[in-house]
C-alpha positions as CSV (number, residue, x, y, z in Angstrom):
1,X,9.8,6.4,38.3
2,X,13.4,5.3,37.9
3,X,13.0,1.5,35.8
4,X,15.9,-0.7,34.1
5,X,16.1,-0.8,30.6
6,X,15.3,-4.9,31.6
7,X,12.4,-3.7,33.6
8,X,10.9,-1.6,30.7
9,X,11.4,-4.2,28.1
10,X,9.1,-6.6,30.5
11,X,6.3,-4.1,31.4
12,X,6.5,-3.8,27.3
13,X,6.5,-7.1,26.1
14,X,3.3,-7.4,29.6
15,X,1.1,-4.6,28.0
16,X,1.6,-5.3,24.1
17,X,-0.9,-7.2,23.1
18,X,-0.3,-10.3,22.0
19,X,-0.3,-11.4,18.0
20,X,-1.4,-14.1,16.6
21,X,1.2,-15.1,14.1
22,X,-0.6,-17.4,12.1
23,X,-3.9,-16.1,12.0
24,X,-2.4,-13.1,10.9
25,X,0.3,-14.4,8.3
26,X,-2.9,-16.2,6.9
27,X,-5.2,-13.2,6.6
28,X,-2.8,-11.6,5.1
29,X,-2.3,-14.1,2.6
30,X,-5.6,-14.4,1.5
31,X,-6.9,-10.8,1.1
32,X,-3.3,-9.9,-0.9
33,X,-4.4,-13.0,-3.1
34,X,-7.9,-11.8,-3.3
35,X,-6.6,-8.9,-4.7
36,X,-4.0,-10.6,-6.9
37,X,-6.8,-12.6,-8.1
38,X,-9.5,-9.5,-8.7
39,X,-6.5,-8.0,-10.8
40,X,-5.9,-11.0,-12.5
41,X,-9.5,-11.2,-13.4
42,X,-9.6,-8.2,-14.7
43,X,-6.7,-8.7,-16.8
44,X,-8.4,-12.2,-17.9
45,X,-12.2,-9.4,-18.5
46,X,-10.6,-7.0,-20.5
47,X,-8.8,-9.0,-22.8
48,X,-11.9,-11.1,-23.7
49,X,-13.6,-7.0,-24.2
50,X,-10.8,-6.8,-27.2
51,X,-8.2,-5.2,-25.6
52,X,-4.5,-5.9,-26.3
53,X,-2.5,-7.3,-23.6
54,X,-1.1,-4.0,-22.8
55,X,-4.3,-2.1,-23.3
56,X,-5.6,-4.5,-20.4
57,X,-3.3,-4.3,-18.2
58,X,-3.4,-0.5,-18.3
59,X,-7.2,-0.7,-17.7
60,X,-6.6,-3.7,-14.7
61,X,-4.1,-0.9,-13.3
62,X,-6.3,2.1,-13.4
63,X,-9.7,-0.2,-12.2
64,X,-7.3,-1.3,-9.2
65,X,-6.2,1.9,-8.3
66,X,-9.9,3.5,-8.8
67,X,-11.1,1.0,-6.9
68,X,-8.2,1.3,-3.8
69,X,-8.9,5.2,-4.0
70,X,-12.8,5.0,-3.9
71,X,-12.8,2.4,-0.7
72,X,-10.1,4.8,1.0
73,X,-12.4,8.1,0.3
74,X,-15.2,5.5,2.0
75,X,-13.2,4.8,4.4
76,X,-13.2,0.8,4.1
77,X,-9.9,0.5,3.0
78,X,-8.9,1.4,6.5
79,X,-10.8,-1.4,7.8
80,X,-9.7,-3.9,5.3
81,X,-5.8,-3.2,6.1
82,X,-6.8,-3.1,10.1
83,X,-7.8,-6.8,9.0
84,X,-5.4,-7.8,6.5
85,X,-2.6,-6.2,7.8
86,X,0.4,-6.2,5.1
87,X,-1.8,-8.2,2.6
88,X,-3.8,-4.9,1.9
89,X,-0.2,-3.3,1.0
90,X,-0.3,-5.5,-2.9
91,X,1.6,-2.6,-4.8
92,X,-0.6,-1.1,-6.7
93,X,-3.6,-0.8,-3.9
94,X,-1.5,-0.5,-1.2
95,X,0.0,2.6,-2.9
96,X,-2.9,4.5,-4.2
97,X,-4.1,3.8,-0.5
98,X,-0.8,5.8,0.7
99,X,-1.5,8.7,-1.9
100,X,-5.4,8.9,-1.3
101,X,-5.3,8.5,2.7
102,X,-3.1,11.9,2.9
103,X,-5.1,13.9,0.8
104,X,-8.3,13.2,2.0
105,X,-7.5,14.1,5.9
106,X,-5.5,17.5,4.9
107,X,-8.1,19.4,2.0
108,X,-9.6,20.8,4.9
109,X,-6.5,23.1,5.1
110,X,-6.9,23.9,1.4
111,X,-6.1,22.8,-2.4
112,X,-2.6,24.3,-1.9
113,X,-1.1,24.1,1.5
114,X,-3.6,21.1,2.5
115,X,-4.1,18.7,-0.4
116,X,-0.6,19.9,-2.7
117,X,1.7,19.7,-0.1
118,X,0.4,16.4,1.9
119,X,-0.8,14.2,-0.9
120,X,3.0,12.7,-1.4
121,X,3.4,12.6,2.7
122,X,3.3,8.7,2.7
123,X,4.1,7.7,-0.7
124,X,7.0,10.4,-1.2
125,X,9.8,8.5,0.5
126,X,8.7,5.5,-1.7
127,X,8.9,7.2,-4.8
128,X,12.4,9.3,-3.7
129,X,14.2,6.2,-2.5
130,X,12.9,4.1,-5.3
131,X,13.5,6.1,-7.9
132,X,17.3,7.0,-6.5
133,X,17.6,2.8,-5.9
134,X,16.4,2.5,-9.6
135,X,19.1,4.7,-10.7
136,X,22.0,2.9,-8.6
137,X,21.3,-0.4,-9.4
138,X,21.0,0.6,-13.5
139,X,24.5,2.1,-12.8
140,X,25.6,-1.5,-11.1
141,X,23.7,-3.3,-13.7
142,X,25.5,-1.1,-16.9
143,X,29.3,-1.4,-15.1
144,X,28.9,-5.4,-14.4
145,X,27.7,-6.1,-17.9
């Protein structure tokens, strides 16, 4: 079947389906705040346990990332981010998600070549490029000042 590159864009944009912009900028919005706000909470519940500021925001951090891990392993997360879309990718959820996600589909193939090696499949282009932009922009940062 010989088709345009016109003709193919059409039968594309005919058989997407279609998005709803705003319900979807919305839903986003208010399941990344309900986690903003769950973290913030948190923060608010273990500071009033005694914690220092910095002891609670390590415990918010490792609650949040328990928690992202736990509904991925359940398999819930999934369904949260099929209807939050980008508002389940808050950093520190939406991370833990991309480590956890990996690792459970591939231990079938092993602690080693299954678990080891796919864990970081997701997440490791985040932490490579992130950690190399870090790095550049310190360099910028240090010849500017």
């Amino acid at each position: 079947m010989d088709m345009s590159k016109r003709e193919y864009d059409e039968l594309v944009q005919r058989l997407s389906p279609k998005s709803k912009l705003g319900a979807d900028v919305l839903r986003a919005f208010l399941v990344g705040g309900i986690i903003c706000l769950l973290g913030q909470a948190l923060l608010n519940l273990y500071q009033t346990m005694g914690a220092s500021e910095q002891n609670a925001a390590t415990w918010c951090s490792i609650t949040l990332i328990f928690l992202s891990a736990l509904l991925t392993g359940l398999g819930w997360y999934d369904d949260l981010a099929n209807f939050a879309g980008a508002g389940s990718l808050v950093p520190i959820t939406g991370f833990a998600n991309a480590v956890a996600s990996p690792a459970i589909e591939f231990k079938t193939e092993g602690w080693v070549t299954g678990l080891a090696v796919k864990i970081f499949t997701i997440a490791g282009p985040v932490l490579v490029f992130g950690s190399a932009a870090s790095v550049i922009y310190g360099i910028i940062l240090c010849l500017i000042s």
